[in-house]
Backbone bond lengths (Angstrom), bond angles and torsions (degrees), N, CA, C in turn:
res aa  C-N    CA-C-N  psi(-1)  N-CA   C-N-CA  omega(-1)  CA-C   N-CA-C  phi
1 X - - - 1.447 - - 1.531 109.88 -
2 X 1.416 120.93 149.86 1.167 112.67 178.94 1.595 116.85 -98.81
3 X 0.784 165.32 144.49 1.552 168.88 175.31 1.539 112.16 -16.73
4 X 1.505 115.62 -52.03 1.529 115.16 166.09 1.468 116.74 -51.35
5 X 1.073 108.94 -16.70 1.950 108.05 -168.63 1.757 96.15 -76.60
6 X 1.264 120.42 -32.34 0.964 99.16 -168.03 1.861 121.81 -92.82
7 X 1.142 100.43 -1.41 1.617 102.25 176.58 1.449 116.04 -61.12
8 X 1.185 106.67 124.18 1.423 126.42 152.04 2.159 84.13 115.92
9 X 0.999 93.46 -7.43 1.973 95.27 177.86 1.732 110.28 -94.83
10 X 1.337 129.77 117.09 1.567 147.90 160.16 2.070 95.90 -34.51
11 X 1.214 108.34 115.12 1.639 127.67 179.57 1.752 96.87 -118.78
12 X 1.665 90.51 165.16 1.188 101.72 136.27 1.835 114.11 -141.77
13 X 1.332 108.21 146.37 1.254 112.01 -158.88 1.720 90.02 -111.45
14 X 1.605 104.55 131.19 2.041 100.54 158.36 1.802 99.82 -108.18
15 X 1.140 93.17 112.95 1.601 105.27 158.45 1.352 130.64 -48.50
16 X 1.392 128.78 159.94 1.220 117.80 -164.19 1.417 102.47 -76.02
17 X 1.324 111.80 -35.76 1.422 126.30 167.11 1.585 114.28 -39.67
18 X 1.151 111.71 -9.14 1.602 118.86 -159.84 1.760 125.66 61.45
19 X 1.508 98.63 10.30 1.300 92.09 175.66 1.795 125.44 -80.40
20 X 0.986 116.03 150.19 1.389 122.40 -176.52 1.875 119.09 -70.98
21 X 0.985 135.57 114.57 1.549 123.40 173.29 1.651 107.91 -121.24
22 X 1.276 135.59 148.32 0.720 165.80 -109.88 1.754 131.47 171.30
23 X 1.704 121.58 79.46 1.026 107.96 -176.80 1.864 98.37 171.61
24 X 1.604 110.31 -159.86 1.787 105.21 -174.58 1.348 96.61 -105.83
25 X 1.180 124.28 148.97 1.004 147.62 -160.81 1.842 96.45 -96.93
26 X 1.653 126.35 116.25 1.605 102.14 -135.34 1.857 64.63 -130.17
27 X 1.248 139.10 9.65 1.710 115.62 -167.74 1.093 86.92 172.60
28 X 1.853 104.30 147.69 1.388 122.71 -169.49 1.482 87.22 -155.92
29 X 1.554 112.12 117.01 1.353 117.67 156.78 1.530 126.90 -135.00
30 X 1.381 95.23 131.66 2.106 105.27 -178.96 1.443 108.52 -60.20
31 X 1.476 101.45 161.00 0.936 146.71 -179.26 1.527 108.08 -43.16
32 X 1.636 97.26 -63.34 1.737 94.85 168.26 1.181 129.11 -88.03
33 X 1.829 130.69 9.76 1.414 128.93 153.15 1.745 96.70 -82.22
34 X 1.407 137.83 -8.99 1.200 105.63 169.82 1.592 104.86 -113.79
35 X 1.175 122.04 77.85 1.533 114.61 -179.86 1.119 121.06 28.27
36 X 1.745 122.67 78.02 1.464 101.40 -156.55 1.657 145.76 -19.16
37 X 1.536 100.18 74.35 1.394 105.31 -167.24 1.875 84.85 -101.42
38 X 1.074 112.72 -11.60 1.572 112.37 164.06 1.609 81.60 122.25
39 X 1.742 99.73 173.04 1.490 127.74 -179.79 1.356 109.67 -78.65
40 X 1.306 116.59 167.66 1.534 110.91 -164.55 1.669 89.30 -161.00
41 X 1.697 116.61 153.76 1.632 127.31 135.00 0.976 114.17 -103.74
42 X 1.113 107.65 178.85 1.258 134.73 -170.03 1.611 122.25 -137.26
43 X 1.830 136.98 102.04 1.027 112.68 -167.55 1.365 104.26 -123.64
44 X 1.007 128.14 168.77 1.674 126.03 165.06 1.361 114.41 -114.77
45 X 1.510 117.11 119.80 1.498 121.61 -167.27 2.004 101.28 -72.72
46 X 1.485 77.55 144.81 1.354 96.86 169.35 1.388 122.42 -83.89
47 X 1.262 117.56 -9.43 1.908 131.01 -178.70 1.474 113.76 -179.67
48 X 1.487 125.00 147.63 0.686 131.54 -163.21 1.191 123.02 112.87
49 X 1.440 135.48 163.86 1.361 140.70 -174.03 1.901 100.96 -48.23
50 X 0.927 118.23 -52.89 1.827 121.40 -168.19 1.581 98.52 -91.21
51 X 1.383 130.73 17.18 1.461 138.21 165.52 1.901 93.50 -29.25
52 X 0.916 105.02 140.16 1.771 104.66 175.13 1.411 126.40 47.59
53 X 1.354 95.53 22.98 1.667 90.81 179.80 1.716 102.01 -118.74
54 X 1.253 128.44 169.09 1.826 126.26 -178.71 1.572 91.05 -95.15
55 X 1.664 97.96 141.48 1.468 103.73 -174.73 2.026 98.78 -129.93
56 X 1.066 108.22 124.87 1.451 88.99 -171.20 1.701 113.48 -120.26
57 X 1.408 106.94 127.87 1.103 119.14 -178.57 1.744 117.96 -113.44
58 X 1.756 90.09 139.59 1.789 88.91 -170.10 1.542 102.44 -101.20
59 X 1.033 139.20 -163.83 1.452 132.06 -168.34 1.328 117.60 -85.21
60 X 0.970 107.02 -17.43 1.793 121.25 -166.31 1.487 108.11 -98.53
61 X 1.649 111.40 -14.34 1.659 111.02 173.97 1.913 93.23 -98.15
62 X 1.016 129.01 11.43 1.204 112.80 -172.74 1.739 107.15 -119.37
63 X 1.179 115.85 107.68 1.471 134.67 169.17 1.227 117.84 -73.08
64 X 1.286 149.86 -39.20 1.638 140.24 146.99 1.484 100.53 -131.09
65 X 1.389 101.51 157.06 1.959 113.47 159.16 1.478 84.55 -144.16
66 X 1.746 80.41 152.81 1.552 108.66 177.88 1.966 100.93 -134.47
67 X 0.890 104.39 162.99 1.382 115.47 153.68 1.662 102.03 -81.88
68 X 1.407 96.56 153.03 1.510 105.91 153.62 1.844 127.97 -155.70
C-alpha cells in the first residue's frame, strides 16, 4: 500500500526509532503541496504524551504500518 491508502483508516505505525504509534491517520499530503520536501501523514495518537496532538510522518521515518 502506498501511504495515501491509509488516510482517514486507524494504523499502527513502528518508527524507525522503533517507537510504537497508535491512532487515525487524520491528513495526507503530496510531494508537490509540500515543495517537494516529499509526501507525508499525518496521525493523531491515541495515548501517550502527544495523545491528541498531529504527528507527522514521511515515508522514510516509517519502519512498518499496519491497519488495525
Amino acid at each position: 500500500m502506498e501511504i495515501v491508502d491509509y488516510l482517514a483508516k486507524r494504523v499502527k505505525i513502528v518508527s524507525i526509532e522503533n517507537k510504537i504509534w497508535i491512532g487515525r491517520v487524520s491528513d495526507y499530503t503530496t510531494s508537490a503541496d509540500n515543495d517537494d520536501e516529499g509526501e507525508y501523514i499525518c496521525i493523531t495518537p491515541e495515548s501517550g504524551k502527544l495523545q491528541g496532538q498531529p504527528v507527522v510522518f514521511y515515508p522514510n521515518e516509517i519502519k512498518k504500518i499496519e491497519l488495525i
